[in-house]
C-alpha positions as CSV (number, residue, x, y, z in Angstrom):
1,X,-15.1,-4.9,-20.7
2,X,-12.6,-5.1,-23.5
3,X,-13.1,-8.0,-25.8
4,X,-11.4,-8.9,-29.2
5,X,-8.1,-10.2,-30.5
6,X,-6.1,-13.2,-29.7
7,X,-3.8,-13.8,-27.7
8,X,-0.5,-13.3,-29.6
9,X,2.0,-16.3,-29.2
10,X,5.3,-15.5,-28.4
11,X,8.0,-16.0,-31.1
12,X,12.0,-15.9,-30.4
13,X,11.5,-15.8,-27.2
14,X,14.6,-18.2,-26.8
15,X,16.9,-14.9,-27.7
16,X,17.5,-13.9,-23.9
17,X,17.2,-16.7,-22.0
18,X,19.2,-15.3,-19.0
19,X,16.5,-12.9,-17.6
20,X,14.1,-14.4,-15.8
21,X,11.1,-12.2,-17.5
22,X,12.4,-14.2,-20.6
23,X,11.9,-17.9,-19.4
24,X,7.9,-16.9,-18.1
25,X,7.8,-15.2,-21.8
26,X,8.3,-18.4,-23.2
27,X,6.3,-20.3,-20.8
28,X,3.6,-17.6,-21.3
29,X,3.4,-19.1,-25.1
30,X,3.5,-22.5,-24.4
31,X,0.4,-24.4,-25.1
32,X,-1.7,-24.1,-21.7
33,X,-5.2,-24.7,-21.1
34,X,-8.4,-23.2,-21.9
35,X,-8.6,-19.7,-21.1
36,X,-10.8,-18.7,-18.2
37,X,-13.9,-16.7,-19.4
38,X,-12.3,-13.1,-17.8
39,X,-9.2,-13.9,-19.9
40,X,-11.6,-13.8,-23.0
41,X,-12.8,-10.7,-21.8
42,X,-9.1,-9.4,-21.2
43,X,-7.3,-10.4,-24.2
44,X,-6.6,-7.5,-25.2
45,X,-4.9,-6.4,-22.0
46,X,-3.0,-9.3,-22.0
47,X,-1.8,-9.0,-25.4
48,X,-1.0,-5.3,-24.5
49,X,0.8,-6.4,-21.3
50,X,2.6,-9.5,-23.0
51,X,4.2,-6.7,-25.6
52,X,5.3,-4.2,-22.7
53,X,6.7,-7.2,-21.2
54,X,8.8,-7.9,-24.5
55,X,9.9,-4.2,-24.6
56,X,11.2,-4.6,-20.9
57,X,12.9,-7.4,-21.0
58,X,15.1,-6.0,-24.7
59,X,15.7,-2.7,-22.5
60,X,17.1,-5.0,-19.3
61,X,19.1,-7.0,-21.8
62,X,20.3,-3.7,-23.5
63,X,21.3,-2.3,-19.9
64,X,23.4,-5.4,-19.0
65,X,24.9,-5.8,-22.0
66,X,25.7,-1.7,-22.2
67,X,29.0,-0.6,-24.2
68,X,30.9,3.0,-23.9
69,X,29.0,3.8,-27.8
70,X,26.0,3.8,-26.1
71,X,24.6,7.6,-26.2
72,X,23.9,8.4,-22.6
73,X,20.0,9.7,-23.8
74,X,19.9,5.9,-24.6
75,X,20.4,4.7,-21.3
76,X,18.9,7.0,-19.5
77,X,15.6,6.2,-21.5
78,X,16.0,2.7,-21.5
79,X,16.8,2.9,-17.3
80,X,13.1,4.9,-17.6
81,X,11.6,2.3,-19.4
82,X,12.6,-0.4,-17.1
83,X,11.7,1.4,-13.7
84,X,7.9,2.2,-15.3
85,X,7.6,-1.1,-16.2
86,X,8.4,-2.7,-13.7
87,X,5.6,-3.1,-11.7
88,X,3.6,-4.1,-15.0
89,X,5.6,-6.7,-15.1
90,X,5.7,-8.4,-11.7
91,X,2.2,-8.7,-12.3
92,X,2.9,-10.5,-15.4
93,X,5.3,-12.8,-13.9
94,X,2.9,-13.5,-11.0
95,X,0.0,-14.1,-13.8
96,X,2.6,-16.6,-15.9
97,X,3.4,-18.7,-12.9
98,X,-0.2,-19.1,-11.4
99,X,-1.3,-20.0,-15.3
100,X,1.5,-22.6,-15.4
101,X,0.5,-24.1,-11.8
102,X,-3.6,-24.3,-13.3
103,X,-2.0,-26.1,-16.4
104,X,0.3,-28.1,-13.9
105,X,-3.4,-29.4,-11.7
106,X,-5.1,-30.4,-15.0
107,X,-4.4,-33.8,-15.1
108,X,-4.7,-34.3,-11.4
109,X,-8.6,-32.9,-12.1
110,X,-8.8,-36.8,-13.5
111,X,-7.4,-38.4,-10.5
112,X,-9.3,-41.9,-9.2
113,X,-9.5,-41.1,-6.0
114,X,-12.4,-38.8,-4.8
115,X,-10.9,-37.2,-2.2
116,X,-7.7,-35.5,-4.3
117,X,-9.9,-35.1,-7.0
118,X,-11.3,-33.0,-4.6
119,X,-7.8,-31.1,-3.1
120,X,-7.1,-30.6,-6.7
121,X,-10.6,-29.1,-7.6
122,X,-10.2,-26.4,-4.7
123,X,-6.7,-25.8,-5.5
124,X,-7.7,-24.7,-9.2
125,X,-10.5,-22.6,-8.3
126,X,-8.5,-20.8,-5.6
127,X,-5.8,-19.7,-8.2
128,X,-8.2,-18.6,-11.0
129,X,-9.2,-16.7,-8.3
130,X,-6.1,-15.2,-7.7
131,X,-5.9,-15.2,-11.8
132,X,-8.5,-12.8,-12.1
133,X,-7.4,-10.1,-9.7
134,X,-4.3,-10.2,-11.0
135,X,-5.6,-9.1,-14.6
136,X,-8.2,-7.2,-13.0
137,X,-5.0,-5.0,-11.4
138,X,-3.4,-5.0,-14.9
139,X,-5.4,-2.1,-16.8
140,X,-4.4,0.2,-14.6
141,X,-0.3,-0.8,-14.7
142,X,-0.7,-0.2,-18.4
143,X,-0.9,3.6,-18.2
144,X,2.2,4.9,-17.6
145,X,2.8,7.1,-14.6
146,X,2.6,10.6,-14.7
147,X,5.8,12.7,-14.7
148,X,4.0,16.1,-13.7
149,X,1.4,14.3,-11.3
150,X,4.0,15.0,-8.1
151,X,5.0,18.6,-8.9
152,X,4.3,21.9,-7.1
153,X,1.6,23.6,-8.6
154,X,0.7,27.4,-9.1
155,X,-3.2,28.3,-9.4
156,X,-4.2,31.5,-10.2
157,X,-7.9,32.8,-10.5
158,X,-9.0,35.6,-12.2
159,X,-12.7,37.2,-11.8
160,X,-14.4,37.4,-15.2
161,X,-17.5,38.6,-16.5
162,X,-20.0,39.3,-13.6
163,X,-18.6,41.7,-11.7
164,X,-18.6,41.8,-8.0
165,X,-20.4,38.4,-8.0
166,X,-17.2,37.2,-9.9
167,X,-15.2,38.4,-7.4
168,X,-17.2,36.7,-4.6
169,X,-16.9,33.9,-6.6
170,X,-13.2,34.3,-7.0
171,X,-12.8,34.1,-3.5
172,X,-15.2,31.2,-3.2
173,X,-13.1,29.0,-5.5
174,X,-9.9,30.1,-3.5
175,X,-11.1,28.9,-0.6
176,X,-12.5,25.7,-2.5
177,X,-8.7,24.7,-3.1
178,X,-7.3,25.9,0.0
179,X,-9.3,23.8,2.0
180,X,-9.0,20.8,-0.4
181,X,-5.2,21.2,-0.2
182,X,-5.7,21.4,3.7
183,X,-7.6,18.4,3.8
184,X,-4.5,16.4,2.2
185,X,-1.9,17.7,4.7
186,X,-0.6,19.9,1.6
187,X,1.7,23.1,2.1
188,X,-0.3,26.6,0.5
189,X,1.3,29.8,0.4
190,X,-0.7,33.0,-1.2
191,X,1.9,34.9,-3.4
192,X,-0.3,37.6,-5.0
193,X,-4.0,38.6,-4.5
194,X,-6.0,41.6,-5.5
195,X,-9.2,42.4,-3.1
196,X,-12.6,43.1,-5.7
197,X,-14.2,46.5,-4.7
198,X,-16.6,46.9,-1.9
199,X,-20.1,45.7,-2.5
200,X,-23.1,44.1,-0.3
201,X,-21.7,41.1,0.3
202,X,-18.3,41.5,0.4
203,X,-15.7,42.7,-2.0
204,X,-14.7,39.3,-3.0
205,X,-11.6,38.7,-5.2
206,X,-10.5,40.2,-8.8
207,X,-7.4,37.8,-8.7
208,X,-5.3,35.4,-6.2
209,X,-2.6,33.2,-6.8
210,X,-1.3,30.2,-4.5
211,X,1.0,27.6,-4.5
212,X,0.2,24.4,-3.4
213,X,3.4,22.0,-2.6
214,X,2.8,18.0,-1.4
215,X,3.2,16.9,2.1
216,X,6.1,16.1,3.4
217,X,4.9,12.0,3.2
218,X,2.0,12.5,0.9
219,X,0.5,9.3,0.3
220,X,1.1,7.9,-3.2
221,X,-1.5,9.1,-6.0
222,X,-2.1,12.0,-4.2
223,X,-0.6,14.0,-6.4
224,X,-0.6,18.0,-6.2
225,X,-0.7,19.2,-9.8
226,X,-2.2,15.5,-10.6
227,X,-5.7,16.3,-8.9
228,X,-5.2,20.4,-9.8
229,X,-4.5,19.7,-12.9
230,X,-8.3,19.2,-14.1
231,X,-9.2,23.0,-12.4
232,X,-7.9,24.7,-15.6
233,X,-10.5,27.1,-17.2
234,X,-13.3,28.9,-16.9
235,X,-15.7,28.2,-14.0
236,X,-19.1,29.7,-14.7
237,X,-21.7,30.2,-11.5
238,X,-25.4,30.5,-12.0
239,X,-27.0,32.1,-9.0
240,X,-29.4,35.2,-7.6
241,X,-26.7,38.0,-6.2
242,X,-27.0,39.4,-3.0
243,X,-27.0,42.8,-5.0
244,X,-29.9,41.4,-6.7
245,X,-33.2,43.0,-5.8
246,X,-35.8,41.6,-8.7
247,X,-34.5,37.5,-7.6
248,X,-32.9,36.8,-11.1
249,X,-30.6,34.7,-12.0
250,X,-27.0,36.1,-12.9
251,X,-24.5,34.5,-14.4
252,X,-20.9,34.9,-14.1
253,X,-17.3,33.3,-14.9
254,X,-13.8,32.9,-13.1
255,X,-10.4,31.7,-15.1
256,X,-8.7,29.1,-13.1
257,X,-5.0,28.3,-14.6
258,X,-2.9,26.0,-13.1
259,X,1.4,25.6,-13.8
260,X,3.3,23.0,-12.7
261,X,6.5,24.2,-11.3
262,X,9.0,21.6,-12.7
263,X,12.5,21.0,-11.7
264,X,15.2,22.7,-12.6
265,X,18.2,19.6,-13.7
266,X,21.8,20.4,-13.8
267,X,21.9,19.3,-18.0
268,X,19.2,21.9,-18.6
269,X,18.4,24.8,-16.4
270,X,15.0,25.7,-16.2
271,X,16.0,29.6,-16.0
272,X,19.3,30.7,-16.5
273,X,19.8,34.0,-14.6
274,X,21.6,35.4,-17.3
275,X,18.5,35.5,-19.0
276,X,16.6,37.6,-17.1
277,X,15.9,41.5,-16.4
278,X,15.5,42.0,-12.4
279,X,14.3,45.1,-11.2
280,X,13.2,46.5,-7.8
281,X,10.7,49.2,-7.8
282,X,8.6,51.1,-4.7
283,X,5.1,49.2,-4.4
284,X,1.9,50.7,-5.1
285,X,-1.1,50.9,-3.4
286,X,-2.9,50.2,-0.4
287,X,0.1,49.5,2.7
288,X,0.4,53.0,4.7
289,X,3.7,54.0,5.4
290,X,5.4,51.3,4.1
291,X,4.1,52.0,0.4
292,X,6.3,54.3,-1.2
293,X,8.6,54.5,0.7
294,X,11.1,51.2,0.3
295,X,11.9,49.7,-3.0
296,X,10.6,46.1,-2.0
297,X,8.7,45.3,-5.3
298,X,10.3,43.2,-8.0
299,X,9.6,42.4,-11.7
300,X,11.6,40.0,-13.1
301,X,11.6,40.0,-17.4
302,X,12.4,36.6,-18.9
303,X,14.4,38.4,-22.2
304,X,14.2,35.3,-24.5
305,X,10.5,34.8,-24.3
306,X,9.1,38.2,-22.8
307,X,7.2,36.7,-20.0
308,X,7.0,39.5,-17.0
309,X,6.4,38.5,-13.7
310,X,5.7,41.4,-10.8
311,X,5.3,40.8,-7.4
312,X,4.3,43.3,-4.3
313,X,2.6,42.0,-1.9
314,X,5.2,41.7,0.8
315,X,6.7,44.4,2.8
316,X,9.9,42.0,2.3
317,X,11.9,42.7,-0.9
318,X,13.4,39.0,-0.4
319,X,9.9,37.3,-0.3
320,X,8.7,39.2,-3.6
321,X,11.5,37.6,-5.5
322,X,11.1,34.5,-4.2
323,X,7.6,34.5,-5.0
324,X,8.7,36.2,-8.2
325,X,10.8,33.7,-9.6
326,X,8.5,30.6,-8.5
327,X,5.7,32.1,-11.0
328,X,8.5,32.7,-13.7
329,X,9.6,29.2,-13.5
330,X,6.3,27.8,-13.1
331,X,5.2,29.5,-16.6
332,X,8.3,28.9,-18.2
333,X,7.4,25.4,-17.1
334,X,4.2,25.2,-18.6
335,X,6.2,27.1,-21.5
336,X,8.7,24.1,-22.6
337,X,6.1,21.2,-21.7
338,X,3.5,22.5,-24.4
339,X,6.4,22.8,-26.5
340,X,7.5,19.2,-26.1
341,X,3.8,18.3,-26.7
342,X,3.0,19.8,-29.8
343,X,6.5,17.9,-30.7
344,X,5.1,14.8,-30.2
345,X,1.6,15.5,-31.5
346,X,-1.0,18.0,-32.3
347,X,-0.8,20.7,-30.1
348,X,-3.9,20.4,-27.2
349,X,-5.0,23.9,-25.6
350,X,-3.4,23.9,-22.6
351,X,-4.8,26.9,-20.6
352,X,-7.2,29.6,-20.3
353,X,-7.1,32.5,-22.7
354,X,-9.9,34.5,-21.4
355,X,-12.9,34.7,-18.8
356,X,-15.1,34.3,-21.9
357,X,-18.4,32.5,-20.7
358,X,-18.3,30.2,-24.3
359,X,-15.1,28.7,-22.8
360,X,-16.3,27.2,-19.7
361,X,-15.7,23.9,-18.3
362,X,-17.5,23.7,-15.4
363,X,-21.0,25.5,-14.4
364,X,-22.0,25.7,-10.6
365,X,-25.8,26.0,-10.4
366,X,-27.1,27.6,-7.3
367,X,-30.8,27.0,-8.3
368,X,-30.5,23.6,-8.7
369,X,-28.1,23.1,-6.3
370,X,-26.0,21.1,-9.4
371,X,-22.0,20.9,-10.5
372,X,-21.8,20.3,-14.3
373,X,-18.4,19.5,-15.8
374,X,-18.9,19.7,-19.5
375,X,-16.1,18.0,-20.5
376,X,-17.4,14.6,-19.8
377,X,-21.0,15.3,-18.9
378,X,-20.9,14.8,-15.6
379,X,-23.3,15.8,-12.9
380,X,-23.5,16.6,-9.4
381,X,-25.5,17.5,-6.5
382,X,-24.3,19.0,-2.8
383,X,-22.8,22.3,-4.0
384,X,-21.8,23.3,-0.8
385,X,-20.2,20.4,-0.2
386,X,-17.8,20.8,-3.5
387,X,-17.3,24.3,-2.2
388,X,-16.3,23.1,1.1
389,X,-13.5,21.0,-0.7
390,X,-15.4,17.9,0.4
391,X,-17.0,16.4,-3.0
392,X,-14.4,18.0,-4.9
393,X,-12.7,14.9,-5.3
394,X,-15.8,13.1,-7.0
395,X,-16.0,15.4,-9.9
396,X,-11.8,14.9,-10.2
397,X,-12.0,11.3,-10.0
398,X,-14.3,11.7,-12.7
399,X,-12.8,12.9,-15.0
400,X,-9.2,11.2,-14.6
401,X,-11.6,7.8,-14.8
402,X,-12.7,9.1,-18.4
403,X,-8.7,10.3,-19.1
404,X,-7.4,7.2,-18.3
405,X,-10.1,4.6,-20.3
406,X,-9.4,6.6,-23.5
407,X,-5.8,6.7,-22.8
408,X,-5.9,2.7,-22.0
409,X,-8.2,2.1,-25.3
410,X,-5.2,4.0,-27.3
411,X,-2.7,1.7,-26.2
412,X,-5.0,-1.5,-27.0
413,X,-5.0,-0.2,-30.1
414,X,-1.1,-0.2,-30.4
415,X,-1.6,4.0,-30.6
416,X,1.0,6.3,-28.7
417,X,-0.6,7.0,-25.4
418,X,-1.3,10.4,-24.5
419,X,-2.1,12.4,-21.6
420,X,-3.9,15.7,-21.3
C-alpha cells in the first residue's frame, strides 16, 4: 500500500467551468470531511488521479475550443489523451460525487432522533463502501493502455546450444504457444519451420516461426502480442536426454523472439514497395518433384535497412510472399518502435541476440519439476502443465503484475511512465 503526500488542493479550478469534470474538480477541493483510513493509504493515487483529471479536462477544453492554427499532430494527440483518460476519469467523477454525498450525511450523523440517526449511519457506511472500491479500481486506470497489446504477433524459435535436445525442445515450446493460442480462440498459421536431424527421440525443431492473430471477438485484455510479449529470449531446459545413457543432466537453450506486426497507416506506410528487392527463386530441399522445378520461393530485400526475408515452405509462390512480407513488416515493425523508444529514453534491449546460455530468462527444470523466470524471481511447479499451455498464464501474469507496480510507482513519482 502506497502511503505519503497530501492530497493536493485544487487551485484555478474556476478556469473552465463549463465541463462538467471541472465543477467535481472544484468540488473535489472543497473542504470535505476526514479522510477514510484507505484514502490515507491512497493519497498518492489520488493525487496522481486528481492531476490526470486536470490534464483531461485542458485537452476537452482545448478540443472544443479548437481553431484552423491548430497543428493537426495536436489534435490528434490531445483526441488520444482524452479517449485514454476517460475511463480514469469516470471513476473520478463517481469518487467526487459519493465524497460529496458522505460530506452531505455528516450533519445528519447528529440527528435527535434514533431512528434517522440510524438511516443516516447505514447510508454512510454503504457509500465508503462504494468509496473504497472505487479507489481500489483506480491503480490500475492509471497505467495507460497499451498500444501494441492488440497487435498480431510473429514468434520465432531458434534451437541453441544442446543440440538435438534443443531441437526437441524447440518443438516443445512451439507447441507450448500453439496450444496456449488455441486455448484463447486465437488464429496460428506456421510460416517457416526447419525439422532438427533424426535422433532417439525425435528430430525435434532447429527453427519455426508462427503467427498468432486475436480472435475474431477476443475478450478485452486478452491481448496477442500483450501476453507473447514476455516469451522474448532465451529459454534454457535442465533435463536427462533420451540420448543420455550415464542419467546426467544436460543443459540446453532455445531463442524465442517475438515482433509485433503493426499497422500500416495511410500518413506513413509501414513498407513502401518501392523500397524493396523481390525476387523468386526455385526452392531447396526436401519436397520431391515439386523442388526444383517451379520458381515458388521468394526473398524480399528491404534496400534502406538491409533486412532479408526468404520464404519456401509452400509449393505456392503466392503464399511465400505473403508470408514473406508479414515477417518484413513485422521486423520493420519492431525496427521503428525501438527507434521511437530510444527517442524517448535510454534504449532497453529489445530482443534476443544469440542462444547464449548467460542470456536466459527462463530455466525449465525437469529434475525438480520447477519453472524459473529470472527476471523477477519467480517460481513454479507443474512443468507439464506450463508445457501444456495451461500454467502458462501464471508465470505471464507474473511478470506483467511486477511491469505494471514499477510502472504505477513511476507515475506516483510524477516520472514518465514506461513500458517494456
Amino acid at each position: 500500500m502506497v502511503r505519503s503526500g497530501p492530497l493536493p488542493n485544487l487551485a484555478g479550478c474556476s478556469a473552465a467551468r463549463s465541463l462538467a469534470t471541472s465543477s467535481r474538480l472544484c468540488d473535489a477541493a472543497k473542504p470535505a470531511a476526514p479522510l477514510t483510513p484507505y484514502e490515507k493509504d491512497n493519497e498518492r493515487v489520488l493525487a496522481a488521479v486528481t492531476t490526470l483529471a486536470q490534464r483531461f479536462n485542458t485537452a476537452s477544453k482545448a478540443i472544443a475550443e479548437a481553431s484552423a492554427d491548430d497543428s493537426v499532430q495536436a489534435q490528434v494527440e490531445r483526441a488520444k489523451l482524452v479517449k485514454d483518460l476517460t475511463p480514469l476519469v469516470e471513476a473520478y467523477n463517481q469518487y467526487s460525487d459519493i465524497r460529496k454525498a458522505v460530506v452531505d450525511l455528516e450533519p445528519h450523523l447528529s440527528d435527535p432522533d434514533p431512528d434517522l440517526r440510524e438511516l443516516f449511519t447505514l447510508e454512510r457506511e454503504e457509500l465508503l463502501e462504494k468509496l473504497d472500491a472505487l479507489i481500489s479500481t483506480m491503480p490500475e486506470l492509471l497505467l495507460p493502455p497499451s498500444s501494441t497489446g492488440p497487435l498480431a504477433t510473429v514468434v520465432s524459435l531458434n534451437a541453441g546450444v544442446g543440440g538435438s535436445e534443443a531441437s526437441l525442445f524447440t518443438e516443445e515450446l512451439a507447441r507450448m504457444y500453439l496450444r496456449f493460442a488455441e486455448k484463447r480462440g486465437w488464429k496460428t498459421e506456421i510460416i517457416s519451420k526447419t525439422d532438427g536431424q533424426a535422433a532417439r527421440g525425435g528430430a525435434g525443431l532447429r527453427d519455426i516461426t508462427v503467427k498468432f492473430e486475436p480472435a475474431p471477438y477476443a475478450a478485452e485484455g486478452d491481448e496477442v502480442y500483450g501476453l507473447l510479449r514476455w516469451e522474448k529470449g532465451v529459454h534454457r531446459v535442465q533435463r536427462v536426454p533420451v540420448t543420455e545413457a550415464g542419467g546426467r543432466v544436460h543443459t540446453s537453450a532455445v531463442a524465442v523472439v517475438v515482433l509485433p506486426i503493426y499497422p500500416d497507416t495511410g500518413d506513413t506506410p509501414l513498407v513502401d514497395p518501392k523500397d524493396v528487392k523481390l525476387e523468386t527463386m526455385r526452392s531447396r530441399g526436401a519436397g520431391g518433384q515439386h523442388v526444383n522445378k517451379t520458381e515458388s520461393a521468394i526473398r524480399l530485400t528491404h534496400i534502406p535497412t538491409g533486412i532479408t526475408v526468404s520464404m519456401q515452405d509452400s509449393r505456392s509462390q503466392h503464399q511465400n510472399r505473403a508470408w514473406a512480407w508479414d515477417v518484413l513488416r513485422a521486423r520493420l515493425s519492431e525496427r521503428r518502435h525501438n527507434e521511437e523508444v530510444e527517442a524517448r529514453r535510454a534504449a532497453r534491449q529489445g530482443q534476443v541476440k544469440s542462444a547464449d546460455r548467460s542470456d536466459k530468462v527462463r530455466t525449465y527444470n525437469f529434475p525438480q519439476d520447477r519453472l524459473t523466470d529470472h527476471r523477477i524471481g519467480f517460481n513454479l511447479t507443474g512443468l507439464r502443465e506450463v508445457l501444456d499451455g495451461d500454467g502458462l498464464d501464471m508465470v505471464i501474469n507474473a511478470l506483467r503484475n511486477d511491469l505494471d507496480s514499477r510502472r504505477l510507482e513511476a507515475i506516483l513519482k510524477g516520472e514518465e511512465d514506461f513500458d517494456e
